[in-house]
N, C-alpha and C positions, 0 to 999 in steps of 0.2 A: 623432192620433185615427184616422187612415185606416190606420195601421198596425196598429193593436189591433184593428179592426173587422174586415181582412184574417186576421189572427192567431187572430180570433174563426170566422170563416166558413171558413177553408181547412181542405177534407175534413171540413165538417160538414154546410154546410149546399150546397157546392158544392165539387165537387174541384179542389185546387189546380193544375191543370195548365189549368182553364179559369181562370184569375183574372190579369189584367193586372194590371200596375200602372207608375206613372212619378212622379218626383217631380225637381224639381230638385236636388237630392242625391242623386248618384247610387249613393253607399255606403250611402243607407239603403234604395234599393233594390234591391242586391244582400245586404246582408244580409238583407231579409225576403225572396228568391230563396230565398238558400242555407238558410234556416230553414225553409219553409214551403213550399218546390218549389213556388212559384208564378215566373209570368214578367215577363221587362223588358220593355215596350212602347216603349223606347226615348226615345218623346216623348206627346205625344200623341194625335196627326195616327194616331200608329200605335197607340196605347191604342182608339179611336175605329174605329178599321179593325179590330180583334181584337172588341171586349166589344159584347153584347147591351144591357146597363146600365151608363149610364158612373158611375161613384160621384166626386162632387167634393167632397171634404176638403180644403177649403182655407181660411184665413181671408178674411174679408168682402173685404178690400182688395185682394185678389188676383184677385176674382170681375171684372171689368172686364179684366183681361187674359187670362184665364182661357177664360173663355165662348167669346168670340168665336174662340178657337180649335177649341174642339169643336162649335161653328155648324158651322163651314165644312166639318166632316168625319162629321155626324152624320143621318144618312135615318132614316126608319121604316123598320122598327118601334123602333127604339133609343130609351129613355128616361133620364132624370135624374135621379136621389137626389145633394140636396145638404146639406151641413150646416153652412155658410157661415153665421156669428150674423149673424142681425137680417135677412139679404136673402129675401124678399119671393119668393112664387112666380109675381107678378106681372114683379118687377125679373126675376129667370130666363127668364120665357116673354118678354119683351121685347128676347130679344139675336136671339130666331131668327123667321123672315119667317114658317113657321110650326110652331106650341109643339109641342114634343114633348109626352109625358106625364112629368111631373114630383114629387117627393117631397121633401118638404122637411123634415129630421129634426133634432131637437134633443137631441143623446145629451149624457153627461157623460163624466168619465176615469175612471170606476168601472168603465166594462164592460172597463177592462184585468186584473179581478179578475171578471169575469162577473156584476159584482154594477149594472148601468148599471139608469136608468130613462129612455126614450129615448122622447118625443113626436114624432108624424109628423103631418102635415098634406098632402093633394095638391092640386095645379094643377089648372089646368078641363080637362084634358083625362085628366089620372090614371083610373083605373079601380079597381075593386074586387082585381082582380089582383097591379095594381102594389102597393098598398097590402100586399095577404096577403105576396109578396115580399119588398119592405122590411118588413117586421114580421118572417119569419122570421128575415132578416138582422140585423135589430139585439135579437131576441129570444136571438139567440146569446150576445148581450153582457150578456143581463140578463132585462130587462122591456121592455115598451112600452105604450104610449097611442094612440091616434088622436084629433086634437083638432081644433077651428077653429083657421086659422091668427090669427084676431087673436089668440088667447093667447099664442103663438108667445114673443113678446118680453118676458113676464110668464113663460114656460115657463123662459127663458135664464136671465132674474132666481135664479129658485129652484132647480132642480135643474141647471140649465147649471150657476153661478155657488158652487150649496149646497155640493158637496165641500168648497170653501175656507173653508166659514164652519163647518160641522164639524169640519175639519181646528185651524181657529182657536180651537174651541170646546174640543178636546179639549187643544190646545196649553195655557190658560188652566186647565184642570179640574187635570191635571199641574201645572203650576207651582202653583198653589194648592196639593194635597197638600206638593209639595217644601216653601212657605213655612210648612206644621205640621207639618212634620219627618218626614218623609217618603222616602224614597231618589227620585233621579231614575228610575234604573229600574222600581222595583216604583210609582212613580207615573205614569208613562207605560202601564205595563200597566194599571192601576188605569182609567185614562182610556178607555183605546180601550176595554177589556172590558167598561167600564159602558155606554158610546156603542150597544157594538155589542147588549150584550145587553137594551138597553130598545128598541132599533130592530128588532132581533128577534122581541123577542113582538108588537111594536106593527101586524110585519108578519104575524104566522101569527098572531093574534086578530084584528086587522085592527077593533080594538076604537077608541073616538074617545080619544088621550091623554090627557086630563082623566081616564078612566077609570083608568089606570098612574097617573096623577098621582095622584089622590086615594087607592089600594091602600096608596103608599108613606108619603103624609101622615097621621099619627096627630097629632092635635089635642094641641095645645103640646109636639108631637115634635122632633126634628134635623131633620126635612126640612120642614116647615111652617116655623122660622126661617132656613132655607136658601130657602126660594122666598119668603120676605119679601124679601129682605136681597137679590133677583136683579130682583122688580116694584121696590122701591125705586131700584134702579140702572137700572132702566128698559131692561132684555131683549126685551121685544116689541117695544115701541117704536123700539128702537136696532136688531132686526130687522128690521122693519118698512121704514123708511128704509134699508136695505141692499139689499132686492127692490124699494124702489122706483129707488134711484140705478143699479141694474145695471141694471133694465128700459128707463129713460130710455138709458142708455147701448146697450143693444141696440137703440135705435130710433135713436141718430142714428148704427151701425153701418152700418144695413141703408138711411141715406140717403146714406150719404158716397159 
């Protein structure tokens, strides 16, 4: 994700020549060097020494060793966008004696298609600045939000987590055409093109989907015993318990 998000920002929103970056792999960042003329910070004691905003992409379980290296190398005015699932702007302003201003963002792997929806939340010390900042930056990727951070772990649930259940959903739509005779190919387009084109209008009407739902349903039609035969099977419901078990999981993330 740190690397899409760089991919996203370099020479748009910030020129690639001011943009660090360090990862423990160190071919993946040299290949986004050589792709995107931005620089190796080497580690980073020396990422920390270069950047104004340190951006931390990294998973939850790594935050613990993570932090306390850029504690040690990080003065005002320099601040924190992180995007660690489940950790707490609290758990963040806790590693340093005293809190930087901090951002704490919930993107998905869609803004690797510039198509993200990516909720921000600040720390007690964040600013209205920082927030404009991170928002142009992760509005490169997509969209954004500004939210309370208790949603944060219910944000993870649903659009962190939602690619995989579209992804799922669409996998299921295909195979279903394939099972009534259907080609794999022209049923996979069939799939993605229906996903993408009711997500489409739903976003430029911006209309409540019951609205789409009911246009499509003509009473004792195909698609009225098509959404029987989905409540019968229990689609909400089975959704339902999918945002709640990832949310649950994003909270015992951001305690481990």
């Amino acid at each position: 994700m740190g690397g899409i998000v760089v991919r996203s920002i370099a020479d748009v929103v910030f020129p690639a020549r001011q943009i660090w970056v360090t990862d423990l792999d160190s071919t993946l960042v040299q290949q986004l060097c050589d792709e995107k003329g931005t620089n190796d910070a080497g580690n980073i004691a020396g990422l920390v020494e270069k950047a104004d905003a340190i951006f931390c992409a990294v998973p939850p379980a790594a935050v613990p060793n993570i932090l306390p290296q850029v504690t040690h190398n990080l003065s005002a005015p320099q601040w924190l966008i992180s995007i660690a699932a489940g950790v707490t702007t609290t758990t963040l302003e806790s590693y340093f004696d005293t809190a930087p201003p901090i951002v704490r963002v919930m993107p998905n792997i869609s803004a690797a298609v510039g198509a993200a929806i990516s909720v921000l939340t600040p720390g007690t010390v964040a600013n209205e600045t920082h927030l404009e900042i991170a928002q142009e930056i992760f509005n490169a990727c997509g969209t954004s939000l500004i939210m309370d951070e208790r949603h944060l772990d219910a944000v993870t649930g649903v659009s962190g987590s939602g690619p995989a259940y579209v992804a799922l959903f669409v996998e299921a739509l295909a195979d279903a055409a394939v099972h009534v005779g259907i080609s794999r190919a022209d049923a996979q387009k069939l799939a993605i093109h229906t996903v993408l084109g009711a997500a489409t209008m739903l976003a430029e009407t911006q209309e409540h989907p019951a609205v789409l739902k009911n246009r499509v349903t003509t009473p004792g039609g195909t698609t009225a015993a098509g959404l029987h035969a989905l409540e019968c099977g229990g689609l909400r419901a089975t959704l339902t318990e999918a945002i709640l078990a990832a949310t649950e999981r994003a909270k015992e993330l951001g305690n481990a």
